[in-house]
Residue frames as a rotation matrix with the C-alpha (Angstrom) as fourth column:
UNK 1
-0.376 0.871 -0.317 40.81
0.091 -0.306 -0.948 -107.45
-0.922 -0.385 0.036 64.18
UNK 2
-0.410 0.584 0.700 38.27
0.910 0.314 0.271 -107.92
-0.061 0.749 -0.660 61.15
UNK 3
-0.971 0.104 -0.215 37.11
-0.155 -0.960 0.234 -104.70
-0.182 0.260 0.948 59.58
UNK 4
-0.174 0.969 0.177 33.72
0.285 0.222 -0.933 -104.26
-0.943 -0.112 -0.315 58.95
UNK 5
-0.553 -0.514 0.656 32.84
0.726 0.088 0.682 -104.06
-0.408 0.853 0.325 55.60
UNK 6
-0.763 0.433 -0.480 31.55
-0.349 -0.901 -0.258 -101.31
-0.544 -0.029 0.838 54.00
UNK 7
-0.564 0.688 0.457 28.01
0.257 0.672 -0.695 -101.49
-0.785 -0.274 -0.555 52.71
UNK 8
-0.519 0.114 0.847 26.54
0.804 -0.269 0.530 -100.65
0.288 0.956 0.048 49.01
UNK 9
-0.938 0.221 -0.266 25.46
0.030 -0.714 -0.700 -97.30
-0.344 -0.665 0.663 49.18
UNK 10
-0.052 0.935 -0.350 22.10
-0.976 -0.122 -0.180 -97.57
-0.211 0.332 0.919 47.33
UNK 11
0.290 0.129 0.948 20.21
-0.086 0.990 -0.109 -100.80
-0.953 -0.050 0.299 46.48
UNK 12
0.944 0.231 0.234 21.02
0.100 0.475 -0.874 -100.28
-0.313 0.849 0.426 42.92
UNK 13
0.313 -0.933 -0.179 24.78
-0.868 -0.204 -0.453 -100.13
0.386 0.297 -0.873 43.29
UNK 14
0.120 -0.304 0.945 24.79
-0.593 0.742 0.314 -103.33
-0.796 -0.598 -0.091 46.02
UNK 15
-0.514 -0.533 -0.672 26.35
-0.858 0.301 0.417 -106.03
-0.020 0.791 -0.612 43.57
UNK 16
0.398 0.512 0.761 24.12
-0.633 0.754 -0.176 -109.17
-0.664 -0.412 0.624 43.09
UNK 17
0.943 0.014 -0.331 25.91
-0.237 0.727 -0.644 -111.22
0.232 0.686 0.689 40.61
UNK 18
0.128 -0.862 -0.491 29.36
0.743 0.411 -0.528 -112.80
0.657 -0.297 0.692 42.26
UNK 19
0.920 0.228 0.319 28.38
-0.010 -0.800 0.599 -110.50
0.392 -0.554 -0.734 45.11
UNK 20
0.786 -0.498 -0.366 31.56
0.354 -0.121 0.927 -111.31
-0.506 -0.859 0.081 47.10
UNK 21
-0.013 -0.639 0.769 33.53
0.758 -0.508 -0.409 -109.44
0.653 0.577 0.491 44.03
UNK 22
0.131 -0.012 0.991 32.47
0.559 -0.825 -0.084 -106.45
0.819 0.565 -0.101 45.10
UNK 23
-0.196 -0.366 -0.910 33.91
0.972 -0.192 -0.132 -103.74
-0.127 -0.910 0.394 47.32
UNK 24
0.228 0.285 0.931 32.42
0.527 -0.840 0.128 -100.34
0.818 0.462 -0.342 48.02
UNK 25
0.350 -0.531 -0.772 35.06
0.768 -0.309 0.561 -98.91
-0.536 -0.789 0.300 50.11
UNK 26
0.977 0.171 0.130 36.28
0.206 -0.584 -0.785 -95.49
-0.058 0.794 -0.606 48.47
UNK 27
-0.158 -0.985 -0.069 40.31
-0.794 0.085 0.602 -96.12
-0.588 0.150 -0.795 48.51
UNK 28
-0.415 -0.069 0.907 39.37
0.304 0.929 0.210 -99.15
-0.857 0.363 -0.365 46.47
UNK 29
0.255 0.427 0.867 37.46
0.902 0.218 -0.373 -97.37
-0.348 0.877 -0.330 43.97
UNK 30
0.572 -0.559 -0.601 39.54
-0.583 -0.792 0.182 -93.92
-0.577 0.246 -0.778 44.36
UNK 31
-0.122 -0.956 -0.265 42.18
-0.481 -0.177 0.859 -95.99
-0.868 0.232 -0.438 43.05
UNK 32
-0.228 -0.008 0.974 40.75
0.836 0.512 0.200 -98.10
-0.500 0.859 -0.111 40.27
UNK 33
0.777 0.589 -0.225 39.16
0.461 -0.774 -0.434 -94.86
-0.429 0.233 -0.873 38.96
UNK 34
0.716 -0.483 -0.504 42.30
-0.479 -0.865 0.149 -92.96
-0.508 0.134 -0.851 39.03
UNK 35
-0.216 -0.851 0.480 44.48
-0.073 0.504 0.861 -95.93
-0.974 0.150 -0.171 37.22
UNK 36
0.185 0.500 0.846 42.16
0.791 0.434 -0.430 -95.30
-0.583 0.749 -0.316 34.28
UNK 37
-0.670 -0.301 -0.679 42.57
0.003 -0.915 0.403 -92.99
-0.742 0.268 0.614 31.75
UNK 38
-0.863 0.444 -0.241 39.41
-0.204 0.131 0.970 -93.94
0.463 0.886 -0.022 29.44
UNK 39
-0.764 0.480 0.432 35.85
-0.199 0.462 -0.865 -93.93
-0.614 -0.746 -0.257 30.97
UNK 40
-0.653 0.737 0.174 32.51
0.371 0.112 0.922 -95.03
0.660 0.667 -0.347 29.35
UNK 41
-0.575 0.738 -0.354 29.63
-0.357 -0.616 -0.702 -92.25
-0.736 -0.277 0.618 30.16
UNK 42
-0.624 0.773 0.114 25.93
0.766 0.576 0.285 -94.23
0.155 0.266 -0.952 29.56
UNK 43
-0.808 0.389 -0.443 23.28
-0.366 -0.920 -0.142 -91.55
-0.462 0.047 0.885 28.47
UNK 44
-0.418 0.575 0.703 20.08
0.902 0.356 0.245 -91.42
-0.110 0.736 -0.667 26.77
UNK 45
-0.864 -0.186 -0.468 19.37
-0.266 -0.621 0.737 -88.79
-0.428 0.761 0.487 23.89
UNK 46
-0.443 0.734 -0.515 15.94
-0.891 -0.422 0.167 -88.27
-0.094 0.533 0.841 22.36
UNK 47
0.700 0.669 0.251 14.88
-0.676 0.734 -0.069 -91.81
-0.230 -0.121 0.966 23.84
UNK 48
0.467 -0.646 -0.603 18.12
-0.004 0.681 -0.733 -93.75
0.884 0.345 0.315 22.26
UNK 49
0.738 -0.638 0.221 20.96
0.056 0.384 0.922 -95.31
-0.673 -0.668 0.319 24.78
UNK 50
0.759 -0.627 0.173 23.90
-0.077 -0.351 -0.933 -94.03
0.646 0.695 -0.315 23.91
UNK 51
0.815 -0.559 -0.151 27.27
0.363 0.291 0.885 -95.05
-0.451 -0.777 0.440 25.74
UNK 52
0.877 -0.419 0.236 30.81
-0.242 -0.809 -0.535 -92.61
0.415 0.412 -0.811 25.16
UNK 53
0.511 -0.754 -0.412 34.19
0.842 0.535 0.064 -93.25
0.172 -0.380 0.909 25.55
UNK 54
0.507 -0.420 0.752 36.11
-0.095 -0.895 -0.436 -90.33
0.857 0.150 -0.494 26.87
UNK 55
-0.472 -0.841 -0.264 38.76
0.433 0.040 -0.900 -88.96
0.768 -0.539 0.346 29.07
UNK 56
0.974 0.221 -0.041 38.01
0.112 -0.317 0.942 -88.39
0.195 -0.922 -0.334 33.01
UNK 57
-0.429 -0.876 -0.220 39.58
0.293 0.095 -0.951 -87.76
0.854 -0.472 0.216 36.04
UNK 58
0.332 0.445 -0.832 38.70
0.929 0.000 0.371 -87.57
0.165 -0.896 -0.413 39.87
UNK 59
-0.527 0.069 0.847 38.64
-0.500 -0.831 -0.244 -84.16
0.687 -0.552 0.473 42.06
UNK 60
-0.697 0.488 0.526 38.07
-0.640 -0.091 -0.763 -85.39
-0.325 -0.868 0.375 45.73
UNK 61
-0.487 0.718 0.497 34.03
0.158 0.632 -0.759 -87.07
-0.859 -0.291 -0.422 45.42
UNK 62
0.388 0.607 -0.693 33.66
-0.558 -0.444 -0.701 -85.68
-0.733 0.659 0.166 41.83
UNK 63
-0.206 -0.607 0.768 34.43
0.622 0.525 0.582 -87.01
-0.756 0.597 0.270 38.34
UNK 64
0.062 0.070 -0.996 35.00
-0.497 -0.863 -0.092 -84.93
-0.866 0.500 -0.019 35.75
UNK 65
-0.193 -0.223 0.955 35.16
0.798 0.531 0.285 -85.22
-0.571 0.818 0.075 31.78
UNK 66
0.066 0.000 -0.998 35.41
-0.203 -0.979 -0.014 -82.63
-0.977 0.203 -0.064 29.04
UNK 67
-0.362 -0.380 0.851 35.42
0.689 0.506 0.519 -81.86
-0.628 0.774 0.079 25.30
UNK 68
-0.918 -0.062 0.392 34.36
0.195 -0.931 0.309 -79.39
0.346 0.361 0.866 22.71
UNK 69
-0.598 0.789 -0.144 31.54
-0.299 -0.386 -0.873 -76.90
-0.744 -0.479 0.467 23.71
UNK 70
-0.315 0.510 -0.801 29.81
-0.934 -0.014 0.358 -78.33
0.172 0.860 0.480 19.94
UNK 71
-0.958 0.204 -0.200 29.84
0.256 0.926 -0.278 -81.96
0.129 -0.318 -0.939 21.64
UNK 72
0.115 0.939 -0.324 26.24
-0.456 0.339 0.823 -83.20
0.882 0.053 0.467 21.40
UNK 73
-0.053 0.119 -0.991 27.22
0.453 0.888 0.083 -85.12
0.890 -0.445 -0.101 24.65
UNK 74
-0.773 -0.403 -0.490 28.20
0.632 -0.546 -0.550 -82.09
-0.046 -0.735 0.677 26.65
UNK 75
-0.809 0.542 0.229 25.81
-0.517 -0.840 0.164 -79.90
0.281 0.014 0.960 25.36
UNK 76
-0.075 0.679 -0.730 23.29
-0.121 0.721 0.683 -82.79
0.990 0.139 0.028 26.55
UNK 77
-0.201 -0.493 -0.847 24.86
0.806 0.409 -0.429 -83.31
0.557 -0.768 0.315 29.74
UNK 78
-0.738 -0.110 0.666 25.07
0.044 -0.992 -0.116 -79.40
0.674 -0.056 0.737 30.44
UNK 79
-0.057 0.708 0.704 21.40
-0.689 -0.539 0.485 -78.94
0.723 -0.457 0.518 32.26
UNK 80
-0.630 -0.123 0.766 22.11
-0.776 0.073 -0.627 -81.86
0.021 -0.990 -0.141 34.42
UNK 81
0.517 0.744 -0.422 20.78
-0.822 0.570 -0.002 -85.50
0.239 0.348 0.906 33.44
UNK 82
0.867 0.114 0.485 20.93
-0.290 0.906 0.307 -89.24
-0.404 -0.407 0.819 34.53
UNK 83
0.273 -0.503 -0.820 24.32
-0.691 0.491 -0.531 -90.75
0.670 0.711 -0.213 33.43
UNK 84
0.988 -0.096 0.119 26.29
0.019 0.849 0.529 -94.11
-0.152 -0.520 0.840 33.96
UNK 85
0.728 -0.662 -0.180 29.71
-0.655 -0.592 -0.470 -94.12
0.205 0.460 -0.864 34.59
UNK 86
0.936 -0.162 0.312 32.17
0.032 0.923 0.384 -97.01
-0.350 -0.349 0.869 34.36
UNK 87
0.138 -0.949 -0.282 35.87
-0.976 -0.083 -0.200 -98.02
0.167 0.303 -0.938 33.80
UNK 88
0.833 0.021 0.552 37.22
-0.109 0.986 0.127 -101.36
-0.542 -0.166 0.824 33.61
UNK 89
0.167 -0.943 -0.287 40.71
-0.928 -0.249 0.277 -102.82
-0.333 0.219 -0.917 33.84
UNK 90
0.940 0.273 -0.206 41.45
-0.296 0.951 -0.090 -105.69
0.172 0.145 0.974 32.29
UNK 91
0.533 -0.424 0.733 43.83
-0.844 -0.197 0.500 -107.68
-0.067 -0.884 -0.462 34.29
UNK 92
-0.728 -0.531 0.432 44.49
-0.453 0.847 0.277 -111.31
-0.514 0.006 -0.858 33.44
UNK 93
0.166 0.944 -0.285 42.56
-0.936 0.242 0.256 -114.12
0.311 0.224 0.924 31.79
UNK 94
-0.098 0.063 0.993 41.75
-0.896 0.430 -0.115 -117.23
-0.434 -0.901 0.015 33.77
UNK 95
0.068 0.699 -0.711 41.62
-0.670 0.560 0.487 -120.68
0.739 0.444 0.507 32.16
UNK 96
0.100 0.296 0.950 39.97
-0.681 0.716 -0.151 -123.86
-0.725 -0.632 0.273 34.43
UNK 97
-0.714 -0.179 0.677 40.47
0.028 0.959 0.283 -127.30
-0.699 0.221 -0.680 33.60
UNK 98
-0.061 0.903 0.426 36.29
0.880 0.249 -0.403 -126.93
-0.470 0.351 -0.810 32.48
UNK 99
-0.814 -0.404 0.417 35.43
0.580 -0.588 0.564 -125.14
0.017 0.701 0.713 29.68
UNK 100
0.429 0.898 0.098 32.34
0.488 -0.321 0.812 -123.27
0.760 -0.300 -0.576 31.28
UNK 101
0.740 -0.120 -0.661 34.90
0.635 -0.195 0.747 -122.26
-0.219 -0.973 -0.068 34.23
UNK 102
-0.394 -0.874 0.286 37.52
0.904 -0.425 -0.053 -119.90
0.168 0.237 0.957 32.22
UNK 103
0.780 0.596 -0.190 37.50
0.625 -0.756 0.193 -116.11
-0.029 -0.269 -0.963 33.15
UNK 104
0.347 -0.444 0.826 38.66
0.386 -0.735 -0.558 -112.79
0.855 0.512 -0.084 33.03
UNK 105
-0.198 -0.520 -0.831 40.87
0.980 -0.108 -0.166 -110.97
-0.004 -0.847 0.531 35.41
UNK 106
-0.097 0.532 0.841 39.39
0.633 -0.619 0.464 -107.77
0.768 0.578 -0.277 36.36
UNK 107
-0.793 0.015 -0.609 39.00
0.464 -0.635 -0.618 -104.27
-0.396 -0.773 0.496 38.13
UNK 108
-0.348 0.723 0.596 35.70
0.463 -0.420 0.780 -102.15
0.815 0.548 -0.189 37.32
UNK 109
-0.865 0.175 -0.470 33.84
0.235 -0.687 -0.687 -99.22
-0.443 -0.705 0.553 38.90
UNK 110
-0.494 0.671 0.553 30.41
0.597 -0.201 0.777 -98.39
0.633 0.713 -0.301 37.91
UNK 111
-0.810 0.123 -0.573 28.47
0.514 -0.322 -0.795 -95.34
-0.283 -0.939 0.197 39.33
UNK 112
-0.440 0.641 0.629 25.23
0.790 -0.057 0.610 -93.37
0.427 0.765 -0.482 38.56
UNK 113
-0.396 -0.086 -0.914 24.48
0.737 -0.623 -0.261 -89.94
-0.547 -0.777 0.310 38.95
UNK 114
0.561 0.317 0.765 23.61
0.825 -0.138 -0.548 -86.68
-0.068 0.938 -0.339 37.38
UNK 115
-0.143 -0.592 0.793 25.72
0.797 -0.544 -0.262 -84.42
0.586 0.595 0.550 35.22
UNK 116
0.660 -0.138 -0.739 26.75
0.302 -0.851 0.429 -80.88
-0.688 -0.506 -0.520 36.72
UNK 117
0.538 -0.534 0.652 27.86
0.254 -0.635 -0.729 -78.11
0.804 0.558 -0.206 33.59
UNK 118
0.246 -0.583 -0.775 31.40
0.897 -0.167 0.410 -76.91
-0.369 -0.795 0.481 35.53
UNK 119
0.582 0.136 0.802 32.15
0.656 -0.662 -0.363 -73.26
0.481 0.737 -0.475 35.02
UNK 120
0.729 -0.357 0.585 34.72
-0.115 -0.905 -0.410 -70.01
0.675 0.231 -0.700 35.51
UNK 121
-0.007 -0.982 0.187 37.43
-0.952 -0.051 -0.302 -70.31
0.306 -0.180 -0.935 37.56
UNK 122
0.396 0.468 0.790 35.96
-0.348 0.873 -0.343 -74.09
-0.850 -0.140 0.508 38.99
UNK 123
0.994 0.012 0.106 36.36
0.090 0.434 -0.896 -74.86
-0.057 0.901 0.431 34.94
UNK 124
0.584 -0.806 -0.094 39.82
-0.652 -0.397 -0.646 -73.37
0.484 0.439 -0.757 34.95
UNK 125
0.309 -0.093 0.946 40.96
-0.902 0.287 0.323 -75.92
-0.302 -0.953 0.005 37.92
UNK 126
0.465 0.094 0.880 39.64
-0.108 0.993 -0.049 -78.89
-0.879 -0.072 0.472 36.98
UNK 127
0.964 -0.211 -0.160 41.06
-0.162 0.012 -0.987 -78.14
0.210 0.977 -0.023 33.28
UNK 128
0.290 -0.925 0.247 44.72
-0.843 -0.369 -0.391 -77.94
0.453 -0.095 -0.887 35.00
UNK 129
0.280 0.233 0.931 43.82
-0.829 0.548 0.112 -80.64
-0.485 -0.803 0.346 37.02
UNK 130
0.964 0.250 0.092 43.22
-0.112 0.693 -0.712 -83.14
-0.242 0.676 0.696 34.13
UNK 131
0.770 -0.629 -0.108 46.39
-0.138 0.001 -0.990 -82.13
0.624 0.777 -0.086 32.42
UNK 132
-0.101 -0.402 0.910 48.28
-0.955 -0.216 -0.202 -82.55
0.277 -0.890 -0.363 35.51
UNK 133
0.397 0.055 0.916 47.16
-0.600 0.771 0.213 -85.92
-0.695 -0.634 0.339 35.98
UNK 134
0.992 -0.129 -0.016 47.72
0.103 0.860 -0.499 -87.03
0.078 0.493 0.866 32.81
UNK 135
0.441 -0.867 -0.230 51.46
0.724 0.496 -0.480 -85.79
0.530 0.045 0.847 33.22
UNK 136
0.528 -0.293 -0.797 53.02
0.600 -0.536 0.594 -83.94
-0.601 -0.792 -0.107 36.37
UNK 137
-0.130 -0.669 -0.732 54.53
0.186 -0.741 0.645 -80.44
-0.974 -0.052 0.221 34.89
UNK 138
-0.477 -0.064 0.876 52.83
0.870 -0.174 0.461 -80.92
0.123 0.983 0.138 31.36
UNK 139
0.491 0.869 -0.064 50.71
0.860 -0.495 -0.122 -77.75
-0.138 0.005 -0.990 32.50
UNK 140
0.763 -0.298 -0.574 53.62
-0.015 -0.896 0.444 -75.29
-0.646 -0.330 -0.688 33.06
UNK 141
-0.535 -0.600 0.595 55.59
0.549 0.288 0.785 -76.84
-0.642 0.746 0.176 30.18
UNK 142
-0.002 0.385 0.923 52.48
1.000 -0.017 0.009 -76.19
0.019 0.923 -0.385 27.41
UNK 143
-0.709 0.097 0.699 51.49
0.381 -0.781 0.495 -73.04
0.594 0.617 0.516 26.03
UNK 144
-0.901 0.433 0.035 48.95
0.336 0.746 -0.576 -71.77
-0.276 -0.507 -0.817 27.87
UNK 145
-0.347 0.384 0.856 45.42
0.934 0.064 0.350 -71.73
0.079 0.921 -0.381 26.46
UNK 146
-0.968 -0.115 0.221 43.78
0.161 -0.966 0.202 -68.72
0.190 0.231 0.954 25.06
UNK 147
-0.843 0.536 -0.041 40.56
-0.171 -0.339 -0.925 -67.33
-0.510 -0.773 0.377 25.65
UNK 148
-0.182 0.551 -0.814 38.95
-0.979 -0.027 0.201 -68.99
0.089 0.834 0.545 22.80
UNK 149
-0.533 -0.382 -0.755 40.45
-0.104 0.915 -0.390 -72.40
0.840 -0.129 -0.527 23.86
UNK 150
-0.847 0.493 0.198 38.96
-0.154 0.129 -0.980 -71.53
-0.508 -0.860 -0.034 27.41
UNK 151
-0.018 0.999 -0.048 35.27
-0.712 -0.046 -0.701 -70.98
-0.702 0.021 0.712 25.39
UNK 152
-0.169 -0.109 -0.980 35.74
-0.773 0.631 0.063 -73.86
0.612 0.768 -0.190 23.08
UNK 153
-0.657 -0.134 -0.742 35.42
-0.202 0.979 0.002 -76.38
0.726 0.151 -0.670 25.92
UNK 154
0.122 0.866 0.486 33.00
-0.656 -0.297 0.693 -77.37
0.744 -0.403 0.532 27.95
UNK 155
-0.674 -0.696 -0.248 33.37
-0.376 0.611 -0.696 -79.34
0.636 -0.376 -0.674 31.45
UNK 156
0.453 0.882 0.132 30.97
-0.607 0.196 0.771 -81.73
0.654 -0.429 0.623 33.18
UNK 157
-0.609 -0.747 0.267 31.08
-0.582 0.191 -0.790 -83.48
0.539 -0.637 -0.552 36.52
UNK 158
0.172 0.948 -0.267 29.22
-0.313 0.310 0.898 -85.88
0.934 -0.071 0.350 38.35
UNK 159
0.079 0.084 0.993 29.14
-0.946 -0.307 0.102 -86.58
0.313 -0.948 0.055 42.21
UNK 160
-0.711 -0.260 -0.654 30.52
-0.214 0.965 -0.151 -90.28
0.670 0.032 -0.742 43.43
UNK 161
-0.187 0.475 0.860 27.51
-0.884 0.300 -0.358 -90.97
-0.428 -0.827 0.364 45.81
UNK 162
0.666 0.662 0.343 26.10
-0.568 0.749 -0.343 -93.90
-0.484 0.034 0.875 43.96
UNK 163
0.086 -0.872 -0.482 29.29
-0.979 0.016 -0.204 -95.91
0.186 0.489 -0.852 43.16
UNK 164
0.697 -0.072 0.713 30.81
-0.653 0.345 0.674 -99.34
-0.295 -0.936 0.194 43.48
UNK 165
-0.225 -0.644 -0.731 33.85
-0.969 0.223 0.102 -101.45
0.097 0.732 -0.674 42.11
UNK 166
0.764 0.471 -0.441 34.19
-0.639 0.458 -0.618 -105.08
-0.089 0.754 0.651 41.04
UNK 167
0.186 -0.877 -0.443 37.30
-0.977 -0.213 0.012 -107.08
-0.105 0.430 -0.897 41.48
UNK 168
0.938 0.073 0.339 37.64
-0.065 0.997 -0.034 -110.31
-0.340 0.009 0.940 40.31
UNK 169
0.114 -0.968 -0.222 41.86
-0.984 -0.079 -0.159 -111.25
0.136 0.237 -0.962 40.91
UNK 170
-0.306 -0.550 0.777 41.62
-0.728 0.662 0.182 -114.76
-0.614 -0.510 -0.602 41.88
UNK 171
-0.959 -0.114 -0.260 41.42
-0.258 0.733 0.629 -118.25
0.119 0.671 -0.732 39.82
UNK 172
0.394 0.894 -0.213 37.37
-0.793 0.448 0.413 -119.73
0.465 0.007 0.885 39.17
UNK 173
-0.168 -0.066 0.984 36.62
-0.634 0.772 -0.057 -122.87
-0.755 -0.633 -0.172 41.71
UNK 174
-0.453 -0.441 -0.775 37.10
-0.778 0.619 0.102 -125.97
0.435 0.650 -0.624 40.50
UNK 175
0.686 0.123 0.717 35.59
-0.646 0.556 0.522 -129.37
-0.335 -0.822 0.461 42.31
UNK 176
0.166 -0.644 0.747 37.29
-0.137 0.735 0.664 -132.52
-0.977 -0.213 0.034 42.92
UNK 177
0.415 -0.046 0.909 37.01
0.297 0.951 -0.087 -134.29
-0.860 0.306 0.409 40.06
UNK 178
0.994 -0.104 0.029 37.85
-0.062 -0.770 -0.635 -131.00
0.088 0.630 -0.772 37.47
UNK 179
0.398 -0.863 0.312 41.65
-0.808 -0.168 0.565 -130.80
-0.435 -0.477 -0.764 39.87
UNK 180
0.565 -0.147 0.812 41.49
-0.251 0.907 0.339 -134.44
-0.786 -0.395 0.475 39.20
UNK 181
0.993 -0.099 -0.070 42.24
-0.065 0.044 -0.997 -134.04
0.102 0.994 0.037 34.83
UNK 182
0.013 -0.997 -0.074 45.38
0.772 -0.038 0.635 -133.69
-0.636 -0.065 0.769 33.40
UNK 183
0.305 0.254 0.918 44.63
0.808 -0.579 -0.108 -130.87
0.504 0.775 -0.381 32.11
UNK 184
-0.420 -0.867 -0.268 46.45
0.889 -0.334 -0.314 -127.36
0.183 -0.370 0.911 32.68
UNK 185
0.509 0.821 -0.257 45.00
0.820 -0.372 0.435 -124.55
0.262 -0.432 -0.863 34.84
UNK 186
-0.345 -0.804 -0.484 46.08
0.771 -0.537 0.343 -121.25
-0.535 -0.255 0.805 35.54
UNK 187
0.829 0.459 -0.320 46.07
0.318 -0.857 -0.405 -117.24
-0.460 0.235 -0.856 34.10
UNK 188
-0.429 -0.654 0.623 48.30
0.701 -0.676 -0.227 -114.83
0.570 0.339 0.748 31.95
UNK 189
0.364 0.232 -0.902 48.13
0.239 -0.959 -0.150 -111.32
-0.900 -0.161 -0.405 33.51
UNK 190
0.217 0.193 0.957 47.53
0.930 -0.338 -0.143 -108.90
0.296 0.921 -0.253 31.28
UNK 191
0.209 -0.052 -0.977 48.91
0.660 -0.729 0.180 -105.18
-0.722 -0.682 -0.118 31.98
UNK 192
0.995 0.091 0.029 49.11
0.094 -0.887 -0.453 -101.47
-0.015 0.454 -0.891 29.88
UNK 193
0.249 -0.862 -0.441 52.53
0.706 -0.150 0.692 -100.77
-0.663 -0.484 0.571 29.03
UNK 194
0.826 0.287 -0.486 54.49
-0.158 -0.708 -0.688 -97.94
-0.541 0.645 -0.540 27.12
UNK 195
0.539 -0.729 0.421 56.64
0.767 0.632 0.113 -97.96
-0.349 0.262 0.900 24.85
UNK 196
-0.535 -0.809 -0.244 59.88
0.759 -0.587 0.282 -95.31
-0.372 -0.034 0.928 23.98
UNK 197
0.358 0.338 -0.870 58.69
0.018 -0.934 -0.356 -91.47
-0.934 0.112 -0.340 23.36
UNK 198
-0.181 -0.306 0.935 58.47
0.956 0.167 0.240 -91.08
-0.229 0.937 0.262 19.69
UNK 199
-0.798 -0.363 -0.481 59.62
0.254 -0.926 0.278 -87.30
-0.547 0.100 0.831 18.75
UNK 200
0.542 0.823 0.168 57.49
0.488 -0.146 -0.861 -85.52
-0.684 0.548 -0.480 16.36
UNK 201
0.246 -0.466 0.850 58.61
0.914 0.402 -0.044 -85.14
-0.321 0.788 0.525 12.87
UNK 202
0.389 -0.015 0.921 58.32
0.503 -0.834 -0.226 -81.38
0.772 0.551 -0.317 12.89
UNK 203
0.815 -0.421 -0.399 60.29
0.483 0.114 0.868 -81.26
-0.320 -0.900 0.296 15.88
UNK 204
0.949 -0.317 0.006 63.39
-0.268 -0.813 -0.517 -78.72
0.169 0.489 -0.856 15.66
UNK 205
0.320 -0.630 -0.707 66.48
0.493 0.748 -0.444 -79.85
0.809 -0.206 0.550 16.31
UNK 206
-0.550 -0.527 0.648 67.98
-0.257 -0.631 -0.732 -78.91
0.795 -0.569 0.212 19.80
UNK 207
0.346 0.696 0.629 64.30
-0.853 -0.046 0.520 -79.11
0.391 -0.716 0.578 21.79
UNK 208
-0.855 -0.362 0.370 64.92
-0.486 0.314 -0.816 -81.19
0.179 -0.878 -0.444 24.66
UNK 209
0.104 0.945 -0.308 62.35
0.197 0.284 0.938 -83.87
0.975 -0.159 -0.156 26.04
UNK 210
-0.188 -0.044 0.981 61.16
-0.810 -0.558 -0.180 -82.99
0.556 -0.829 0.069 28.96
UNK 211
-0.976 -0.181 0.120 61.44
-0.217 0.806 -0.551 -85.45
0.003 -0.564 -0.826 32.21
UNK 212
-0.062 0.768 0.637 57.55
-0.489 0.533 -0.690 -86.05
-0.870 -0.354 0.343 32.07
UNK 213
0.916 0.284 -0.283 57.51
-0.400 0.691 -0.602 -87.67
0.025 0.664 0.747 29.07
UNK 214
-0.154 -0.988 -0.017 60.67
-0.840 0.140 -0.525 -89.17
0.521 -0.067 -0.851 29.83
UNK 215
-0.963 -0.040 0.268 59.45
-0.264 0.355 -0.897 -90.73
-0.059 -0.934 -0.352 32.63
UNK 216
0.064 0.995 0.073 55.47
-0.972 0.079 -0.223 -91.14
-0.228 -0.057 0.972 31.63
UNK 217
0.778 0.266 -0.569 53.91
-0.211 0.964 0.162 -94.94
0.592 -0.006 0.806 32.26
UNK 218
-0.428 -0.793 -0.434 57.49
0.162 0.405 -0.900 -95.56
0.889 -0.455 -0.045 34.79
């Protein structure tokens, strides 16, 4: 039986360039979202466009992102204003026989909403949250912060209503006569990897690593 496909929720999320990329189901874009660890947050400041790279993370239908309470972006963000939010994996790169037909291999989410300042025990959450995603048990491992650290940062969130992803995984068409070359066709995948935990030099001797970083990127 043939699902029905879900449908763009607004006209300005519905994909019109290589429309049949695009899939706005939310397990498809829960998970590209959450395989990222870098997002790009599109603003505009005193008339300028202004596009940020920072850490996120999902909660449920929210995204979050955070940084010092002195951030010009946060403290911008704070009353609640237009932003664009996007991520994008790169995946593979495609070459075609034709030299107009090579391409990238690709996951991407773009959504548009507006900012929401997160606060008191809400702020304390999503702050555990974050650190939690980035490594299971690094919260109850660290120190935890003080009450300066708590007013030093500032958290903002935006609502996933206007969302949709992007995947382009398969090879560019070819016609006949392109297939026909002798020329070689095909992709590299491309993927994030880590490499061995590297101690810190002011490390004591004795400290144990602990199994999440042991185990982080496996």
């Amino acid at each position: 039986m043939t699902e029905t496909p879900v449908p763009a929720p607004t006209d300005r999320t519905r994909v019109k360039r290589f429309h049949w990329l695009a899939a706005y189901d939310r397990p498809t874009i829960d998970a590209i979202i959450d395989a990222a660890l870098v997002c790009q947050i599109g603003y505009v400041v005193d008339g300028a466009p202004i596009v940020t790279p920072t850490c996120h993370w999902r909660i449920g239908d929210h995204v979050y992102w955070h940084g010092s309470s002195a951030s010009r972006m946060l403290r911008n963000q704070e009353s609640g204003v237009p932003v664009c939010f996007s991520v994008t994996h790169l995946d593979g790169v495609a070459f075609s026989r034709a030299a107009f037909d090579h391409n990238i291999l690709y996951r991407s989410v773009m959504a548009f909403g507006k900012t929401e300042l997160v606060e008191g025990d809400d702020k304390k959450t999503a702050l555990e949250a974050f650190v939690t995603r980035l490594a299971p048990g690094l919260w109850d491992y660290a120190r935890p912060p003080t009450e300066q650290e708590w007013k030093a940062s500032k958290v903002i969130r935006m609502k996933l209503d206007e969302v949709s992803a992007k995947v382009a995984a398969g090879l560019p068409d070819e016609d006949a006569a392109d297939l026909a070359l002798d020329l070689w066709a095909g992709h590299v995948p491309v993927r994030m990897v880590t490499d061995a935990p590297v101690p810190d030099p002011n490390l004591r001797p004795g400290i144990a690593m602990p199994d999440f970083v042991r185990t982080f990127g496996l």
